[in-house]
N, C-alpha and C positions, 0 to 999 in steps of 0.2 A: 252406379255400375261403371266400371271400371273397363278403357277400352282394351283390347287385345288387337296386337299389331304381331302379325304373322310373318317371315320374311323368308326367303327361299332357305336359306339352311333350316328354319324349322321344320320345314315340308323336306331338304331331307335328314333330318334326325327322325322323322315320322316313317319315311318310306325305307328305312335300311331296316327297320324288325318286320316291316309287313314284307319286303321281298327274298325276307331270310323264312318265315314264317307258311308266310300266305302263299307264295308263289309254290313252294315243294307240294303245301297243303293241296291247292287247288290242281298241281298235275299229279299227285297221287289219287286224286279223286277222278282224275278223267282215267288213270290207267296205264300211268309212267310210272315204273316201279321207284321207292323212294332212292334207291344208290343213284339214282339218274338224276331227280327232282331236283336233289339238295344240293348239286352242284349250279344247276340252274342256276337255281334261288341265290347261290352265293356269287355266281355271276353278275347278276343283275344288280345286287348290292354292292359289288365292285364298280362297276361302270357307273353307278349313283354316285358314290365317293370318288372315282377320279372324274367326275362332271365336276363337282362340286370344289374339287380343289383344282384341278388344271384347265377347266373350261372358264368357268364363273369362279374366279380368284378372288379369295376373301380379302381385303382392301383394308388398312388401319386409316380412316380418313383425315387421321392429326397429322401422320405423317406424310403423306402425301398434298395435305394443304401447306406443310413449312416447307415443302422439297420442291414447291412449284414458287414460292413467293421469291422476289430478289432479297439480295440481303439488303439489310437497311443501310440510312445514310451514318450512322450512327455506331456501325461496326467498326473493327480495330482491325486495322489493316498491317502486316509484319513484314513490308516493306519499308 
């Protein structure tokens, strides 16, 4: 069996169709007419996508491992 490693963009690639979805669903059921719900709903899947890009910044970790190293002894210097 094969492990599965979950990591916060999966959870939100999971939560933007349940709060496009689920959220209108569940306030059309309490009694918020839907022209109101779906704006909600697309609210909320706003704020999950700018979480996810402006809060917790997706990181290329190659490049941020060669941008932090000095350079070597061994570089060519054009001086």
């Amino acid at each position: 069996m094969c492990c599965i490693m979950t990591g916060y963009y999966d959870y939100v690639l999971g939560l933007i169709p349940v709060s496009l979805i689920g959220i209108p669903a569940l306030l059309s059921v309490i009694g918020l007419p839907l022209t109101a719900a779906v704006p909600l709903g697309a609210t909320a899947a706003i704020g999950i996508i700018a979480h996810a890009v402006f809060v917790n910044v997706p990181v290329d970790p190659q490049a941020t491992e060669s941008t932090a190293r000095p350079p070597s002894q061994n570089s060519i210097n054009a001086d």
